[in-house]
N, C-alpha and C positions, 0 to 999 in steps of 0.2 A: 504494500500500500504506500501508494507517496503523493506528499504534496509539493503543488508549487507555489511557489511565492511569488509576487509581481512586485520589481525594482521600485520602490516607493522613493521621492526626493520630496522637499517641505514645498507645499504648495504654495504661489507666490499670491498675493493677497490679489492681484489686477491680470487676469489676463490675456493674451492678445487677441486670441476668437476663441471661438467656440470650437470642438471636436468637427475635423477636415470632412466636409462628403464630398469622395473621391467619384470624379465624372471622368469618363471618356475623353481621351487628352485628342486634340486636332492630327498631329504627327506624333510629336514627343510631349514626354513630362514635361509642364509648366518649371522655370526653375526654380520655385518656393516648394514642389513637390521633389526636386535634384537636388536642393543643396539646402540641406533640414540641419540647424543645431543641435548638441546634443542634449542640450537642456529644454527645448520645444520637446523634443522627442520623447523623453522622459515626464514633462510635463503634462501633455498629452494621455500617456498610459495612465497616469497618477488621475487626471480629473476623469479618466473612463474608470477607473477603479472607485473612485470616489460615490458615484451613482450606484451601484453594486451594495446599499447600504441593508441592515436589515427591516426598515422600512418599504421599500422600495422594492424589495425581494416577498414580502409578506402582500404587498396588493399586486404586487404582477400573478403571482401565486393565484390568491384570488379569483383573481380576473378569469386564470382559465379552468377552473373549478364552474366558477359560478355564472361564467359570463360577461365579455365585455366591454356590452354597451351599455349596461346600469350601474353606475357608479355610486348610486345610492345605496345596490342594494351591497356593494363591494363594502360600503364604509361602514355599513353595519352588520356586518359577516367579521370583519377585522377590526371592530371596534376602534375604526380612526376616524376623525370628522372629516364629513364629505368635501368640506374647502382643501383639507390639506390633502386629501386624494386626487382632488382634480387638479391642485396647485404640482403637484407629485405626476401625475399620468401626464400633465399637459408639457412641465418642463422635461419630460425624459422625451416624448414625442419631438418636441423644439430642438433639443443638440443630437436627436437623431437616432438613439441609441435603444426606443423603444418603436415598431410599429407594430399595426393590427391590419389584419385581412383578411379573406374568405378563401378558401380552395372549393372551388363550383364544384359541382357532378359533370364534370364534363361528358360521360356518355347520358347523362340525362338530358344533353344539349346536341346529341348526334353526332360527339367529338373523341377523338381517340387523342391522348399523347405521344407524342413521339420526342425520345430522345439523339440526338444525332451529333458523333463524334468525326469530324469533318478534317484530314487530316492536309493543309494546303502546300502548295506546290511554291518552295523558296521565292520570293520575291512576288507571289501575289495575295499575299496576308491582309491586305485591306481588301481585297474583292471578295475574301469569302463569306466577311459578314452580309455584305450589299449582295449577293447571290442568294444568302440563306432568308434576309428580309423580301426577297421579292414577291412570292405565293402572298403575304404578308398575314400568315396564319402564326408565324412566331410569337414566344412567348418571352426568352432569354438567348442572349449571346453572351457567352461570354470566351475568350481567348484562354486556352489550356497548351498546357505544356506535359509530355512525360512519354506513356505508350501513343496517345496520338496527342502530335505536334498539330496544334491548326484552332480547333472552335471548337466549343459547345456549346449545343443549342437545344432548346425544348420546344414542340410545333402541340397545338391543337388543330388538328389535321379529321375534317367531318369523313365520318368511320367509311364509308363506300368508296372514298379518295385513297386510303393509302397507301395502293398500287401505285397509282396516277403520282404519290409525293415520293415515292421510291424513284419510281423513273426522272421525275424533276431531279433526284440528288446525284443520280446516274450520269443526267445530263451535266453538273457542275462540272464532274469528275473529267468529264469527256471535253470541255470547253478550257480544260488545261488550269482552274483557278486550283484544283484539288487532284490530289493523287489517290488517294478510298475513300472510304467514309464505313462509318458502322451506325449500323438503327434499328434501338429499341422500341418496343411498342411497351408504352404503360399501363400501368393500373391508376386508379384515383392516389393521390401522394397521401400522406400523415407525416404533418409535421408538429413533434412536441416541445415540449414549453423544455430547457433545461431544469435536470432534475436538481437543486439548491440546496436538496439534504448532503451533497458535495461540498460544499461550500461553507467556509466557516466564514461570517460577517465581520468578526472580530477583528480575525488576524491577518484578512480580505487575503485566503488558500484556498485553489481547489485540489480535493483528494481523487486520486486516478487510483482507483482501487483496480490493477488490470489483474491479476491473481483471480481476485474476484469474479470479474467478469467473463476471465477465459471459465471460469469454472460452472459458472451460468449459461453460457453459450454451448459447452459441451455437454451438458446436462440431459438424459435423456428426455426428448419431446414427448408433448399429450399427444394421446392417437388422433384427436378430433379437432376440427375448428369451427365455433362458432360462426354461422350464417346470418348475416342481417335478411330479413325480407324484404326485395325489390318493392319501392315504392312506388306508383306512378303517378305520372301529372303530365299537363301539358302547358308550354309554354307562349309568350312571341316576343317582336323586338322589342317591349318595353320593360319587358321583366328582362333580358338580358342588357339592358341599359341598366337596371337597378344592380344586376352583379357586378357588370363590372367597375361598376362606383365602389363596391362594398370590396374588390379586389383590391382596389386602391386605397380604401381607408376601411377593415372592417365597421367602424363608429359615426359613419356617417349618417347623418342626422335624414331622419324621414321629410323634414321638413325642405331639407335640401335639393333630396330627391323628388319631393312636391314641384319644387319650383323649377328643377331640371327638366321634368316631365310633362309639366304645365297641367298638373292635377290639382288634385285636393288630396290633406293629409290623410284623411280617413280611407282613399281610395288605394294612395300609396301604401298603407299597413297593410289594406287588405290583402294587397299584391305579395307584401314583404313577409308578412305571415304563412301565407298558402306555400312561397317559393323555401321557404324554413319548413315547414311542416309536410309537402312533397318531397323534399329532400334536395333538391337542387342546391342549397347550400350544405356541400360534405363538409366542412369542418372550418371554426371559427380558428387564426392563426396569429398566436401574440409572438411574435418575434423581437426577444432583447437579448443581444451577444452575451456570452458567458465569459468572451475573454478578450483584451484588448486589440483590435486589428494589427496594432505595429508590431507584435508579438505571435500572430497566429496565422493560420494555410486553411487555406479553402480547399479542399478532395473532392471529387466524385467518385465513389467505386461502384462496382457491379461484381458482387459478393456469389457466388456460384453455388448453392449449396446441393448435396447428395441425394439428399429425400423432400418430398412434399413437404410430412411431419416436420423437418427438421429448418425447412424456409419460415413457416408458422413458427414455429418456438423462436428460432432466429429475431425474429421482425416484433415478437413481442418484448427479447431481453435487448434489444438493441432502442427500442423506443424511449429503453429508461435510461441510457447513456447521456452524459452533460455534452458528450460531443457531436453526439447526432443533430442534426438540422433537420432533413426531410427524407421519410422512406417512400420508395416505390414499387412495388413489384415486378416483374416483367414476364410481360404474355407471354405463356407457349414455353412455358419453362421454368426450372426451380432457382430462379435468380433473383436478385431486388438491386435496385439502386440505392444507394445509401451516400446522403450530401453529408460530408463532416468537416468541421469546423474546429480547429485544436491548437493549443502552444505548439512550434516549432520543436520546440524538445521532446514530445510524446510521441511524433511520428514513429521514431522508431521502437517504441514499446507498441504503437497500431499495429506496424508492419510483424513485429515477433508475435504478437497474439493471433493475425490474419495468418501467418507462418505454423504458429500448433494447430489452429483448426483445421488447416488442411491434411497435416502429418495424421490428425485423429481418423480424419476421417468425412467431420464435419462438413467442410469444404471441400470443394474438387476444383475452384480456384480463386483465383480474384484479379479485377482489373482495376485501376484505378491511374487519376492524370488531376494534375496538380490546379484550380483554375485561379487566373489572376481576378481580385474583385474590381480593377481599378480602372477594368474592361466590360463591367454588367452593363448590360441594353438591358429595359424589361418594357412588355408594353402588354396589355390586356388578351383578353382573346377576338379575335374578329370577328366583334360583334355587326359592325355594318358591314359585314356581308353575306347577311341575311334579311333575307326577306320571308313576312309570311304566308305569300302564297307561292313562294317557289323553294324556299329552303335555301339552305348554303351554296353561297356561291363559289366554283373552282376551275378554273382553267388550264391544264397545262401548257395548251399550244400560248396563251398571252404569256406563260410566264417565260416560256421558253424564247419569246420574240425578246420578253426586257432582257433576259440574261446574255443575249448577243451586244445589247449596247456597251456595258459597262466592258467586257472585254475588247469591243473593238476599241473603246476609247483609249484604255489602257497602254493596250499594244501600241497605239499612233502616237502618244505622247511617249511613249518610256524606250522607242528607236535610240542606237544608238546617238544620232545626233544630236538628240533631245538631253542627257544625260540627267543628270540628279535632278534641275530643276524643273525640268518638263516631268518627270516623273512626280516631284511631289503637287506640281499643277494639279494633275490628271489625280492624285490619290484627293486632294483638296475638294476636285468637282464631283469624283467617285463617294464623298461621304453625304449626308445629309445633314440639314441645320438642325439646329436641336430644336424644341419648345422652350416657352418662354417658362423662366419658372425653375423646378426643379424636376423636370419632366424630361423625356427622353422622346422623340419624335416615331411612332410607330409605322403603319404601312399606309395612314392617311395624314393629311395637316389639320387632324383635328388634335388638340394638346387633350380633351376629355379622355381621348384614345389612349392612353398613355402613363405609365406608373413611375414612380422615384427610380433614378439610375442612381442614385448615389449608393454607399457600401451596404447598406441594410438589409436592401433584398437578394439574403444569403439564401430564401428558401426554395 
């Protein structure tokens, strides 16, 4: 069992901002992002450690217990007055380090996940995000480094299409921006709250119990798994307008949604009720880091395991981990994806613990690739492209015509007479503007379209 400690220095009474939300750089790192003091650097861990307090840990707690859009009813579950919980949820939301949001039922929406590790061809590293945005059924990009060198990326891909979205990734491969690619098909994700019986408030430690764990994991599994029963419902555009508000802030005010809609409040709840109690929303998501980002790695892995029985057990002792962010399952086989989020120095106690349960038996492999957060796109699911008497809209021949522009362009600036700066010309006109705001510009110019890029959305 061990803990670790975070470098603490005396916190200076004034200081200069607030915790960095790291955005999508033009070319390069800005140089206030290149050339950081070592006292900024340390300052920084120290005021994200600061927030981590046992106040702040007992209403986030709370929150995913009981729910959290009621804050009323959080203050009297935790016996703290409602002022200092809102004054508490609202400043952890402000420097960033707390968000809330919903995980749809995407197949109650006619939508499959796919995850897609995209592996790019030397020197056209910016074309493969603008090739992966074009369907513009994406959900996250982000830049990975390790077994595949290139992208990662998440699609909500409407379930009868994803032939059609295999062949568009075929096609990148084949227009030279990409050398493979690999794709998973998912399951709805579960992402949990970190477990903070880890965590000591006092002496601001988390314990990595991995003894523990390895022993929990090799455990033998239940024979059975609990079945939820299929819910049904039916939907249309403006309930899928209400989700992906709630993707973007789960606490978003009905009143909000009223006047996004151009309804009335009573007609909005009705809406938000039926879409809660059909099940269209799988699962409410309080997302607040366990551990400082200048200090921690972002993973993807896709954990391989032996038996059915043994995915099940797996995915249930893994849910109670402080380093798990979000699990997945994968169709068509005894695998899961698993996003983890950890101090630099535990990796390789990950890797010895991913190392016995293979030797056991447990596993039969594992994959995994490093991603940078300083590279997240995120943007909703594509809701305007539906309609409700035609269903989801999907093309491959359109998509296949935009995926010729960006590579001719490419190619004609980046000759060799053009040299470097014809080259970052052409990456400049290959990117798109952002939204205004703290928004990340999706597959229309609408900014509604569109969720935080900055480091938070780890899930």
């Amino acid at each position: 069992m061990e803990a670790t400690k975070v470098p603490q220095l005396p916190i200076r009474s004034l200081c200069k901002q607030n915790l960095e939300r790291f955005r999508p750089p033009p070319i390069f790192f800005r140089s206030y992002l290149s050339q950081i003091a070592p006292e900024d650097y340390l300052e920084r861990i120290n005021r994200f450690v600061s927030f981590l307090d046992p106040g702040n840990v007992k209403i986030v707690t709370a929150m995913r217990k009981y729910g959290l859009r009621n804050l009323q009813l959080i203050a009297n579950k935790t016996n703290i007055p409602r002022p200092t919980v809102h004054a508490r949820v609202s400043k952890l939301e402000k420097e960033g380090l707390l968000r809330t949001w919903i995980h749809p039922n995407y197949a109650k929406l006619g939508l499959v996940r796919a995850m897609v590790l995209l592996t790019t061809k030397p020197g056209r590293e910016l074309l493969a995000p603008e090739a992966l945005r074009i369907p513009g059924y994406w959900l996250r990009l982000i830049r990975c480094m390790g077994e595949c060198n290139g992208y990662y990326s998440t699609h909500a891909i409407p379930f009868e299409k994803r032939w059609d979205f295999e062949q568009y990734l075929e096609k990148i491969v084949a227009s030279g921006i990409a050398t493979e690619y690999r794709v998973f098909w998912l399951r709805e994700a579960r992402s949990p709250l970190p477990d903070f019986s880890y965590y000591d408030a006092k002496k601001k430690t988390w314990t990595f119990d991995w003894p523990r764990w390895l022993e929990e994991l090799a455990a033998k599994p239940p024979l059975t798994e609990r079945k939820d029963a299929p819910l049904t419902g039916t939907f249309d555009k403006k309930d899928l307008i209400i989700l992906k508000e709630l993707i973007k802030d789960g606490r978003t005010k009905l009143s909000q949604l009223a006047r996004l809609l151009d309804m009335t409040v009573p007609a909005v709840k009705y809406r938000f009720d039926n879409l809660a109690r059909t099940g269209f929303i799988h699962e409410y998501v309080i997302d607040m880091l366990p551990f400082a980002p200048e200090i921690s790695d972002l993973y993807e892995m896709i954990l391989d395991f032996k038996t059915r029985e043994g995915l099940y057990h797996g995915e249930r002792v893994l849910a109670t981990l402080p380093i798990v962010r979000t699990l997945s399952r994968v169709e068509g086989s005894n695998s899961i994806a698993v996003r983890m989020y950890l101090p630099r120095t535990q990796m390789n106690n990950l890797l010895t613990l991913l190392s016995a349960l293979s030797r056991s038996g447990i596993l039969t492999g594992f994959t995994y690739v490093l991603l940078d957060p300083m590279t997240i796109r995120t943007q909703t699911f594509a809701y305007k492209f539906y309609e409700d008497d035609t269903g989801w809209r999907y093309d491959n021949m359109e998509y296949f015509e935009e995926l010729r522009k960006p590579c001719r362009g490419l190619t004609q600036a980046c000759g060799e007479r053009q040299g470097i700066r014809g080259c970052r010309n052409a990456i400049l006109t290959c990117r798109r503007k952002p939204c205004s705001g703290r928004f990340e510009l999706g597959s229309s110019s609408d900014p509604a379209a569109c969720t935080r890029s900055d480091l938070s959305p780890l899930l």
